[in-house]
Backbone bond lengths (Angstrom), bond angles and torsions (degrees), N, CA, C in turn:
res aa  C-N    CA-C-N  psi(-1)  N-CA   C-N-CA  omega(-1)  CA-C   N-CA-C  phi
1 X - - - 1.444 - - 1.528 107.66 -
2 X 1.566 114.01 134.01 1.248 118.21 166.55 1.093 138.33 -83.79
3 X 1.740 139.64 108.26 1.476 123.44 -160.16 1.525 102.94 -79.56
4 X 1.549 127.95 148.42 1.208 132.63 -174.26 1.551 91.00 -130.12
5 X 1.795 114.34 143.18 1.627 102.11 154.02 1.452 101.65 -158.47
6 X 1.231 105.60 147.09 1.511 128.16 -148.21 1.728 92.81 -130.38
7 X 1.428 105.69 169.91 1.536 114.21 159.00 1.596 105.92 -110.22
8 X 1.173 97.72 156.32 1.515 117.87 167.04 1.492 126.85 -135.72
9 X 0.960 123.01 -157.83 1.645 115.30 -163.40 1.241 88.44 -111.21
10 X 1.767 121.47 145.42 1.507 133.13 159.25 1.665 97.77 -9.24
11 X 1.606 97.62 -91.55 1.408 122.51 -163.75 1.161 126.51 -33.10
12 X 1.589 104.33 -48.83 1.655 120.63 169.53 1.380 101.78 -74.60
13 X 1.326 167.79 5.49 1.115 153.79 108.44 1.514 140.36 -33.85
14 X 1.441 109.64 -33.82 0.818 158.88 160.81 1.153 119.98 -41.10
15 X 1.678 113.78 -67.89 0.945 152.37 -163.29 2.233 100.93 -88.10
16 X 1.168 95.11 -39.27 1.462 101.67 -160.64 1.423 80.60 -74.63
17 X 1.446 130.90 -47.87 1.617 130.44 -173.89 1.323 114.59 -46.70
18 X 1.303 123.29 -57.64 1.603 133.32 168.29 1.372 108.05 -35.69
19 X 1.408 109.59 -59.26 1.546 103.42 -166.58 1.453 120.38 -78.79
20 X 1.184 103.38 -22.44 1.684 99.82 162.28 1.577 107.59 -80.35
21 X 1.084 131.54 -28.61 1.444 114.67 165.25 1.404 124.39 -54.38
22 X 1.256 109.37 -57.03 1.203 118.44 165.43 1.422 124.42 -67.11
23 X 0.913 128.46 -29.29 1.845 129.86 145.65 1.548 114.36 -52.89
24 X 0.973 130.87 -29.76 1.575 126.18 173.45 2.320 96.92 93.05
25 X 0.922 88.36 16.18 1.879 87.25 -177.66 1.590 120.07 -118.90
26 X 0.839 131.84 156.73 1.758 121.07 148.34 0.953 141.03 -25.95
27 X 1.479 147.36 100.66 1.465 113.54 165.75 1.375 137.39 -28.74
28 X 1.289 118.11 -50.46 1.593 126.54 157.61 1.652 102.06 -30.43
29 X 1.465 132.02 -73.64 1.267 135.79 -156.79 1.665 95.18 -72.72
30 X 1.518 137.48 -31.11 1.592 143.62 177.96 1.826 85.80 -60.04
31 X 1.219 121.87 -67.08 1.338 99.16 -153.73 1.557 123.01 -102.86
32 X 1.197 125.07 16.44 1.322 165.79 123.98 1.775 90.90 -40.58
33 X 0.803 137.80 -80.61 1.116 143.63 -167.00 1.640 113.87 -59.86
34 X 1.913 113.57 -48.33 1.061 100.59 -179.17 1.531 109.22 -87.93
35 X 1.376 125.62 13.13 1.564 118.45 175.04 1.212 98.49 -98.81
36 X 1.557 140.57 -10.43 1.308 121.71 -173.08 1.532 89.64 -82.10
37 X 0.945 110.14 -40.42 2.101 111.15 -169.33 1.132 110.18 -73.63
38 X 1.407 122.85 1.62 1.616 110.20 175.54 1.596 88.97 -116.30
39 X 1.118 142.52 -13.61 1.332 141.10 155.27 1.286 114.72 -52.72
40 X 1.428 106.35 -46.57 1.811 107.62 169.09 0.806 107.19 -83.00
41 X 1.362 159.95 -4.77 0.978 148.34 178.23 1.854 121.21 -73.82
42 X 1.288 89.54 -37.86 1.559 116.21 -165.66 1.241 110.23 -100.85
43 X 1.822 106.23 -24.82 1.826 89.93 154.73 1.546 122.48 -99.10
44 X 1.237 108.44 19.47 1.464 121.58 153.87 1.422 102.87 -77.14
45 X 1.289 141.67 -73.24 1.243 136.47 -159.37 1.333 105.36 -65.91
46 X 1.328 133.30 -32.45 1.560 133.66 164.23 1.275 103.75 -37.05
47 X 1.664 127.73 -61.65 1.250 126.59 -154.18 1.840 100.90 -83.50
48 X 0.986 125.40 -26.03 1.050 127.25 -172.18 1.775 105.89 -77.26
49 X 1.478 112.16 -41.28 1.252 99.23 162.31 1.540 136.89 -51.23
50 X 1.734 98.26 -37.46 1.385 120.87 -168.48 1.685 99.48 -71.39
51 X 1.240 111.18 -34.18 1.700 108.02 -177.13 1.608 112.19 -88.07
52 X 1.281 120.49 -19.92 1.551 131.07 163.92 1.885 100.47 -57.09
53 X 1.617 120.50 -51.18 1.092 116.66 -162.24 1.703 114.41 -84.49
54 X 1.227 104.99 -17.06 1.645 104.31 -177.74 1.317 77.94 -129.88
55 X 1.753 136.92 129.07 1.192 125.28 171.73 1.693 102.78 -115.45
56 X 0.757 139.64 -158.57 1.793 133.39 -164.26 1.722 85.81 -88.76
57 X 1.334 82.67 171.67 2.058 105.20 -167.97 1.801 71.81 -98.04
58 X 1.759 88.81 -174.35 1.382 87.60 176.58 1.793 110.44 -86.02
59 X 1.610 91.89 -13.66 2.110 85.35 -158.43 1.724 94.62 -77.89
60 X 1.734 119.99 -7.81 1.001 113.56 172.87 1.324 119.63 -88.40
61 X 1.362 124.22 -5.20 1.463 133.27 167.04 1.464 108.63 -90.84
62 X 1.718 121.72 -23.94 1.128 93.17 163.62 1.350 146.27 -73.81
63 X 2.024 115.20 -7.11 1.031 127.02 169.12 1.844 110.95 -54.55
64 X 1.530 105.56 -27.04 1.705 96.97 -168.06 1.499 107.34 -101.76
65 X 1.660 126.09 9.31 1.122 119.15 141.10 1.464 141.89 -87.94
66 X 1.741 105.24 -3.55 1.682 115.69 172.21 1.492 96.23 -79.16
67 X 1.327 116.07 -45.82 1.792 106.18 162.06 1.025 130.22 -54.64
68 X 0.994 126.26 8.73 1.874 125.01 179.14 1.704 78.22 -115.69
69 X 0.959 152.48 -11.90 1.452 139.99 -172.75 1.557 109.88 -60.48
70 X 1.777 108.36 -28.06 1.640 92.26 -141.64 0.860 139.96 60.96
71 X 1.572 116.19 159.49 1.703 108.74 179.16 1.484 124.80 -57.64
72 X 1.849 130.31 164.00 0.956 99.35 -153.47 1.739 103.26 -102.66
73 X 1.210 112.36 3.82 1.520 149.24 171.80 1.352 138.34 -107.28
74 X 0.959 153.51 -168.17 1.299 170.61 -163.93 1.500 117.22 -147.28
75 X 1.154 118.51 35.39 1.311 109.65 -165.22 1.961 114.46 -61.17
76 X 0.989 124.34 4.64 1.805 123.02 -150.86 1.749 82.93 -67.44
77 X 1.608 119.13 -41.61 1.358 75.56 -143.87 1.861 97.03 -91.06
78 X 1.201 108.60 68.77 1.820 113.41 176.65 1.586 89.58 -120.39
79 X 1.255 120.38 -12.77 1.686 110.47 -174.60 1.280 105.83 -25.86
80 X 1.463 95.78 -81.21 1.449 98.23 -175.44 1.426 144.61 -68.92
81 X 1.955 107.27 18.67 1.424 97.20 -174.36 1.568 92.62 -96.81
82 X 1.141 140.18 76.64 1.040 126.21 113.08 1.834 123.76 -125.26
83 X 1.210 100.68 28.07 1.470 111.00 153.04 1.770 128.29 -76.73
């Protein structure tokens, strides 16, 4: 694990103390916690850009309309033929 340390504002210190009190955790483990979720957060919007900018071809959209097909049968009632 890598230790990182930064400044922050009075208030937001302050503030980060409360909520780990009131969270029942560390501050260390509060903001540890809220940098992993803004890390995910932001490589969500990375990917979401990246799929806005190249969006599927069509032969790759046609894979997600044989999935809207459903099955092409009824098979349920064979469950039981092999009893």
């Amino acid at each position: 694990m890598t230790m990182l340390s930064f400044r922050v504002e009075d208030r937001e210190a302050v503030a980060a103390q409360r909520w780990a009190d009131r969270l029942g955790v560390g501050r260390s483990q509060l903001l540890r916690d809220a940098l992993h979720h803004h890390l995910v957060r932001l490589g969500a919007e990375a990917e979401i850009a990246a799929w806005a900018a190249a969006p599927l071809t069509p032969d790759e959209g046609a894979l997600g309309e044989a999935a809207d097909w459903g099955p092409a049968e009824d098979w349920s009632d064979w469950a039981d033929a092999t009893r």
